[in-house]
N, C-alpha and C positions, 0 to 999 in steps of 0.2 A: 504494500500500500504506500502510494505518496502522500505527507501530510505535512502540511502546510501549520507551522503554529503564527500568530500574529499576537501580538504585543506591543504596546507604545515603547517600553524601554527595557533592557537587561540591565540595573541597577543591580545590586546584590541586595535581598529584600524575602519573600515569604512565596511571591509568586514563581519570580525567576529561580529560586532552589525548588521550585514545583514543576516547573518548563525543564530546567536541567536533568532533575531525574526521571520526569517523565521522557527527554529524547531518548537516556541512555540508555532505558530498556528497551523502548521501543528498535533503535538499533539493533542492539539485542535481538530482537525478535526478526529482525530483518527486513524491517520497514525503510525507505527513503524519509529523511525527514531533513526539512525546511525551517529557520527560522527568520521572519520576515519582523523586523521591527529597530523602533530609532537605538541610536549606540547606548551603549551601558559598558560597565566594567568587566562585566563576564563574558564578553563574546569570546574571548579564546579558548573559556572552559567549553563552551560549544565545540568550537571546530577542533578541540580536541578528541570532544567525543564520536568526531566522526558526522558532524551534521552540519550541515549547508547553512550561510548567512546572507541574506535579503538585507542591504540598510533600506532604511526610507527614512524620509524627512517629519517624523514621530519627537516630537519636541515638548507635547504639550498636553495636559491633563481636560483642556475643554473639548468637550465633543464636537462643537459646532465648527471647531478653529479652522480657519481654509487650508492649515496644514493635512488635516483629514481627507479634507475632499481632492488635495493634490497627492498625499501618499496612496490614497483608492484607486488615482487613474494609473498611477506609475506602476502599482499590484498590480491592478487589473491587465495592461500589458506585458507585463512580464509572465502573466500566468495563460497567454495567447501564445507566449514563446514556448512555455516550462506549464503543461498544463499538472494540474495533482488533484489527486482524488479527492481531497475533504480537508476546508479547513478550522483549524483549531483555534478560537480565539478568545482570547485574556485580557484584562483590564476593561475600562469600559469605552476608551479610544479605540482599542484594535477589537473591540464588537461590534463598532461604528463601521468602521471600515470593511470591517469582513459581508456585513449587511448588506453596503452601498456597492461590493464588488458582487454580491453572491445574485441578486434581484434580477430575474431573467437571465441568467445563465446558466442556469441546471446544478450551477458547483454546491453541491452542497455544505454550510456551516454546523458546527457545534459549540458552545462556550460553556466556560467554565467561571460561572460567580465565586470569588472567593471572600466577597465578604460580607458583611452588613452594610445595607447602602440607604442611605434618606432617599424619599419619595421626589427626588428632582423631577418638575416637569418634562426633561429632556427623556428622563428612564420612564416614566410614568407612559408616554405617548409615542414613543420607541424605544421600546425596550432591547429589543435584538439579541434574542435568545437564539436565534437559530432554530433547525430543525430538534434541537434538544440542550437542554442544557443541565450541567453538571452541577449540583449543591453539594459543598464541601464533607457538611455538616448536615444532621436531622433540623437544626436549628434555621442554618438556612434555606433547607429547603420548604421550611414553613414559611420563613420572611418571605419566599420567594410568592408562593399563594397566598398570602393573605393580602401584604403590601403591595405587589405591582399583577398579582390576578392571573400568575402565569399556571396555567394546567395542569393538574396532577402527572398527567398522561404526555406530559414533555419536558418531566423534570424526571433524573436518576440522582439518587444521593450516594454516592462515591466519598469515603474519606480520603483522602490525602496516604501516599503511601513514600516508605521514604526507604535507600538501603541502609537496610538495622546491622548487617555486617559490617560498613563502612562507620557507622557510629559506637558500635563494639571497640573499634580496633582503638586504640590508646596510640597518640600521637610517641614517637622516639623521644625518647628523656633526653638527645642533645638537641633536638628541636626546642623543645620545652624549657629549655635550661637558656636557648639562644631569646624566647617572647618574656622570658623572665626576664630578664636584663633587660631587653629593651622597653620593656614595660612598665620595669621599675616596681615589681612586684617583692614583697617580703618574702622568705623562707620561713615554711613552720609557722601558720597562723591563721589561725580559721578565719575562711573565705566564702563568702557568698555572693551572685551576682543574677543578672539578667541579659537579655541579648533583645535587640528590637532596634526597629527606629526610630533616634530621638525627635518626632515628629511635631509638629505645631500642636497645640490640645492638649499633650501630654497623656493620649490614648491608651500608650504601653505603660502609663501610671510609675516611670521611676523613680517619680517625686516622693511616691507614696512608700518604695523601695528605701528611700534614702531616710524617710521620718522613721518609718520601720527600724532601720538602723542606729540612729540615734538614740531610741528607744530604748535600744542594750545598750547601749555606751558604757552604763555601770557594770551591768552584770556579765559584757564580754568586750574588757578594754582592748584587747589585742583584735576585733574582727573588722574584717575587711572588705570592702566592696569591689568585685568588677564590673562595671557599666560597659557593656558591648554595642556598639553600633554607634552610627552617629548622622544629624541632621539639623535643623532649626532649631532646634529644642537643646541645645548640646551649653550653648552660655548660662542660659534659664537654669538648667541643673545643674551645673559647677557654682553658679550663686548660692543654690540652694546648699548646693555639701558644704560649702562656706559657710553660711548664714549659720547651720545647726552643728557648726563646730567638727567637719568630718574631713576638711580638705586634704589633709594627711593621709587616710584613710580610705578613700573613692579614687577610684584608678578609671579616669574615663580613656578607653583604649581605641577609640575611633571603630571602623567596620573589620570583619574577619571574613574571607573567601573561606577557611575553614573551620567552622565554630567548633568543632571538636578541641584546640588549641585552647579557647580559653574557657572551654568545658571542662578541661583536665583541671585548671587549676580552682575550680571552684569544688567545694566540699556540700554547697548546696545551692541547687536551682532554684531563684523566685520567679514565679512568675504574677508579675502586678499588674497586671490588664487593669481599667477602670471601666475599656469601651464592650459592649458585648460579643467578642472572640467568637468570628467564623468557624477556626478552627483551635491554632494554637502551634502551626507550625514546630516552632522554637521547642514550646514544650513537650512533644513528641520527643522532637531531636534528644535535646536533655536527657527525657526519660530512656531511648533508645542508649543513651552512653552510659546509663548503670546510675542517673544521677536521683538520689532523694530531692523531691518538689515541693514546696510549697507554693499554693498556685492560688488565685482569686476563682471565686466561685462564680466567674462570667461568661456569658454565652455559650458556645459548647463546650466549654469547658470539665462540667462535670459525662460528657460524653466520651471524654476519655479518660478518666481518675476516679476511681472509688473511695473514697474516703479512708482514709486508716489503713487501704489495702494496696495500696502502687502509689498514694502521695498523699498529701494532707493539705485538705480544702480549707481556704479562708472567707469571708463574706467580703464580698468585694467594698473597695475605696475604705476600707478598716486597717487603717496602719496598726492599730495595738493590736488588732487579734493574726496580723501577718507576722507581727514579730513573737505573740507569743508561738508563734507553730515555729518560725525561725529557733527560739530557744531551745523549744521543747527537742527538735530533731539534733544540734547541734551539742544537746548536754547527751543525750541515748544514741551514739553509735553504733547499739545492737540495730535499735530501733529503725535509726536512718538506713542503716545497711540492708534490712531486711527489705523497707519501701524500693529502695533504688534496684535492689536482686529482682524485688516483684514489678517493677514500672520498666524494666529490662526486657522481660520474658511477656509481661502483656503486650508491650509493642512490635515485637518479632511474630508474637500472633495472630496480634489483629491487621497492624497497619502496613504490614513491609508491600515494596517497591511493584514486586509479580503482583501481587493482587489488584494496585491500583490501577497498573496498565493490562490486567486482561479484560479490568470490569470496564474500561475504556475503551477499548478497541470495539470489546460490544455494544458501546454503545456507537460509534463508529459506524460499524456492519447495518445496526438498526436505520440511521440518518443516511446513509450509503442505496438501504431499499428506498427509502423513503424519498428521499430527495430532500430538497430546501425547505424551509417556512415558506 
């Protein structure tokens, strides 16, 4: 099968580690795959894996922007040259576009919602699902029917699947000994962190990460914070590790191509969502590297965490009860060990990489009979 995926950008981000492991199995499996979308950082991880790259002139998060309607016609020729069987489209730009290319042509599209989205007039009255579309989550695929009215009968809920081998594997202690140093990371000192984009809103809640922490101050002088990723939000939260006395203590480390790196050196995963979580990417990931979680109890979130039994659930934007679950895991070593053995072995079972892309392909084959919207 030739498959086209489209995306506004490869940023390093929740989607594009969703687009990457989805080529690489698909390769895998033998498929031609395409990615058609504006530059990002990861294009080489692409074409390393063996998958073709489309630029186009994708700059911009507005649907309407005339960048849309000129990267549509530049596709749209390019796929008279390079026809392919179905394409696959991400964000809510290269949905636009897949749309405006697919309309009288027979090509049939598929998208993939990955998140919670407001009721914008523009989704509301063009939505551009496609012949079908993919909900991350159970969670989204209710927003999907309730909020924009889209068909039971044209939504598959597919989780997120990621390789649980490659998150297993424990980076080489002289790699880890090289991000130490330049990180500026202490030796021997309980460490906890999050991974996310420090975005406008303060969505991924690090804020709430960082009162969380101050919060021990007394009762664990030596703990340590890593802040992973980085974006608008990045001054706002150095303010903040200042302001509550932690700037010594908060190691904000800019973005990681491989979060396994500074997954190694955390002894526990937060995750502080505040906004309602499509999925939870990251924390998957975490849990897939053996990591004990304490996670906010938002969106699907408790769709992948049982309470007490693969991680321990907080009530979301509650810094004192995020930090007593931080304490509690952090004093019980059995404890946390036991969470992180079982949030290890649950994610190899339910979410790994083969299952997202078989349940995708059929869905594929299904928009393949069927044709377009």
């Amino acid at each position: 099968m030739k498959i086209l995926h489209l995306t506004s950008h490869l940023n390093i981000g929740g989607i594009t580690r969703y687009i990457l492991a989805l080529t690489k199995q698909q390769i895998a499996r033998g498929h031609r795959v395409i990615i058609a979308s504006g530059h990002g950082e990861t294009e080489h991880q692409l074409l390393a894996l063996g998958a073709s790259y489309w630029p186009l002139p994708l700059h911009t998060s507005a649907d309407l922007s005339p960048q849309v309607f000129w990267a549509a016609r530049q596709l749209a020729t390019r796929l008279r040259e390079e026809p392919m069987d179905l394409i696959h489209a991400h964000t809510r730009v290269g949905q636009v576009v897949a749309d405006r290319i697919t309309r009288g042509s027979g090509l049939p599209y598929v998208t993939t919602w990955h998140g919670i989205y407001r009721r914008r007039i523009g989704r509301r009255l063009w939505p551009c699902i496609g012949a079908y579309t993919i909900a991350i989550s159970e969670l989204v695929r209710q927003h999907l029917m309730t909020q924009f009215h889209v068909p039971a009968s044209r939504i598959r809920c597919i989780y997120n699947g990621i390789d649980t081998a490659h998150y297993a594997l424990q980076p080489h202690e002289t790699l880890l000994q090289q991000y130490r140093v330049r990180w500026q990371l202490p030796p021997h000192r309980p460490m906890i962190g999050g991974l996310g984009r420090l975005a406008a809103g303060e969505v991924k809640g690090f804020d709430l990460l960082l009162v969380a922490a101050a919060l021990l101050a007394e009762r664990l002088p030596h703990l340590h914070v890593l802040v992973v990723g980085d974006g608008p939000r990045r001054p706002f939260l150095e303010d903040v590790a200042r302001r509550l006395g932690l700037r010594q203590r908060v190691h904000f480390v800019g973005s990681s191509e491989d979060i396994r790196i500074p997954l190694a050196f955390m002894d526990l995963f937060v995750f502080s969502s505040r906004w309602p979580e499509a999925f939870g990417l990251t924390l998957v990931e975490a849990m897939a590297a053996g990591k004990p979680v304490v996670a906010s109890q938002s969106g699907a979130v408790p769709e992948v965490i049982q309470h007490g039994l693969n991680g321990w659930l907080v009530p979301s934007n509650d810094p004192v009860m995020m930090a007593e679950g931080i304490a509690r895991l952090l004093s019980n070593r059995a404890e946390a060990l036991r969470l992180g053995q079982q949030a290890q072995r649950h994610i190899q079972e339910r979410f790994g990489l083969e299952r997202m892309e078989s349940e995708i392909e059929a869905v594929y084959r299904e928009a393949l009979t069927t044709g377009c919207a």
